[in-house]
N, C-alpha and C positions, 0 to 999 in steps of 0.2 A: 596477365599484364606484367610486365617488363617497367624496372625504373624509367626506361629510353622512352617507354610508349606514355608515360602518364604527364598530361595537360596540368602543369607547375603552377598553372597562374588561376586555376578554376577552384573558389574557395569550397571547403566538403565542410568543414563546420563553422556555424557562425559565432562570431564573438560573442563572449561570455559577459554581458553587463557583473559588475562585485554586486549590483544588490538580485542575488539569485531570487529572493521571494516573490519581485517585481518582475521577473522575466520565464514569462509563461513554459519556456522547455530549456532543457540543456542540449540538449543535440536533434540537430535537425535529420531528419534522412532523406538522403539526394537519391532519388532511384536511379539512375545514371551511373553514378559513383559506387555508391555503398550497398546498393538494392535491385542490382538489375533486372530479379529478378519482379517487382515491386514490393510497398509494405507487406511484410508475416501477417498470412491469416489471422495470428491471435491478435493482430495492433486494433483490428474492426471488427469486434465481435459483439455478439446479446448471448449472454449464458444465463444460468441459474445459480443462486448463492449456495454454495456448502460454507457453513457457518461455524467457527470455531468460538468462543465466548475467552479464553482465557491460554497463555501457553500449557496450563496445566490441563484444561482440554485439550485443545490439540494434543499434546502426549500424549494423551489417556487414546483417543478417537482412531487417529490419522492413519492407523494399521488394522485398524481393528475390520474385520474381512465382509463384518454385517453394515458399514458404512454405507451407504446410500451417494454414490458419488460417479459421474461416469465422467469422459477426457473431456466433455464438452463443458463441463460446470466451472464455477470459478470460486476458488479457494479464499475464503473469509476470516481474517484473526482479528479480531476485538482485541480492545485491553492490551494493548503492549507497547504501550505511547508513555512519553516521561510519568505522567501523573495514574499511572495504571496500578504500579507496586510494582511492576519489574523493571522502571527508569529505561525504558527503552532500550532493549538491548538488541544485539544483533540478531535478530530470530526472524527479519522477513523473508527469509530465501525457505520457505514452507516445503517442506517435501512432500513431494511426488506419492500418494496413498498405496502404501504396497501392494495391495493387490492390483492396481494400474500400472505403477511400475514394473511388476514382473509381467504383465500383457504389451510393454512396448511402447508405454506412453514416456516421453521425454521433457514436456513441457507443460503449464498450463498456465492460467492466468490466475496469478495471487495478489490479495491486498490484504495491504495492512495499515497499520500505524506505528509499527517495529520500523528498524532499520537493518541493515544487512552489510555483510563485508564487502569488498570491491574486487573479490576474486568471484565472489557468486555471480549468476546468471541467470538468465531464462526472464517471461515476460510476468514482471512482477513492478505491480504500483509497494511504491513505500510511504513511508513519513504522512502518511494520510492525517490532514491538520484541516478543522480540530479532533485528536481525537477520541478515541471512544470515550475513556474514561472522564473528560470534561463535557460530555454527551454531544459530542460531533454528528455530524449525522449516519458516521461508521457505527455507529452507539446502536442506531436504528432498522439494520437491516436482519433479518431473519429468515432462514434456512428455505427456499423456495422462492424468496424474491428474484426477479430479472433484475441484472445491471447490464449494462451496453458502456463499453469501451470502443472511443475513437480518438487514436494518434491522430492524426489526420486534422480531427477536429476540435484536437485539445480536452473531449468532454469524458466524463465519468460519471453514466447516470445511473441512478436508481429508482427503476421503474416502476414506482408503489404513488400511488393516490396521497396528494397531501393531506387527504382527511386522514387516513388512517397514519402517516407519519405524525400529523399533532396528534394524534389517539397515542401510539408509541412515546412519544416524546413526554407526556403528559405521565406515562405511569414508569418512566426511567428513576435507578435509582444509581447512582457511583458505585463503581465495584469494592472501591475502597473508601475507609476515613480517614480523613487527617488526623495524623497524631497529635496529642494535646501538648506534647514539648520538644522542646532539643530542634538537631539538626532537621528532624524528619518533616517536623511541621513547618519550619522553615522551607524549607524543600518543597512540599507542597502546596504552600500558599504564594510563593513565589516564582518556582519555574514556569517557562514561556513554551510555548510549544515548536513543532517542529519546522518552520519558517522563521522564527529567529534565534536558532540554533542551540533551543534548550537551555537558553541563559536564564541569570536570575532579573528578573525586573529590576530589581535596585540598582544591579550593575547597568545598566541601559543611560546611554546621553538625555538626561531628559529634554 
């Protein structure tokens, strides 16, 4: 397609309401425009959880050759949301398990509660809020759950019996303590989570 050829007046993305928390996507896809092909197989999928607990898991795990993970699975990091002990840092762009990478796999579906740079890519949930570490219900999933992702349909489900989620939820403990002084504990008794942009409560309009 050619400048000459493309339709000026046909909008491809919708405005962006400022209170992002309140407006359920940021980018819509036009299969027309942006998708002709239609939505990426990975946007409507049901996989199986490969589970990470902590970035220092993942480190340890994500290479390691006796991993239990095939392309269809979906990649799970716990613990990496402000209130985790690593304040969120940019770690959700999860890489690709080497020994799948070197078999030709390019993509898969990651989540988290991390955040990631804006050069990264590929089909990855972030800012997942609440999270783990204030016991979200990302707190609650474990290695062999089904989750089912649909763009389409806005949803992100986790396919486990509410019984056994309050049985989980029941015996959860924080991965970390609050510290007993200084900046730290401040820090942890006041940061917000990933919908209002990590702030401190006290700074907030009341």
């Amino acid at each position: 397609m050619t400048p000459e050829d493309w339709d000026w007046t046909r909008t491809v993305v919708d405005h962006l309401d400022v209170h992002a928390s309140r407006y359920r996507e940021s980018v819509r896809f036009y299969e027309i425009v942006l998708a002709p092909l239609g939505i990426p197989k990975l946007f409507e999928r049901e996989g199986r959880a490969v589970v990470f607990t902590s970035l220092d898991d993942l480190s340890a795990r994500i290479d390691d050759p006796q991993l239990d993970v095939t392309p269809d699975d979906f990649l799970v990091l716990q613990n990496a949301g402000p209130k985790s002990g690593y304040a969120m840092p940019e770690a959700g762009y999860l890489p690709i398990p080497q020994k799948l990478a070197r078999a030709g796999v390019k993509d898969m579906v990651r989540i988290s509660d991390a955040r990631m740079s804006g050069t990264a890519y590929g089909t990855i949930v972030l800012h997942v809020s609440p999270e783990a570490a204030a016991g979200g219900p990302l707190a609650l999933v474990r290695n062999g759950d089904r989750i089912r992702i649909s763009v389409q349909r806005r949803q992100l489900d986790l396919l486990v019996p509410r019984e056994e989620l309050a049985r989980r939820k029941n015996t959860w403990q924080p991965p970390v303590t609050t510290p007993a002084r200084g900046y730290a504990q401040l820090y942890m008794q006041h940061v917000l989570q990933a919908e209002h942009g990590c702030d401190f409560d006290f700074l907030r309009k009341a």
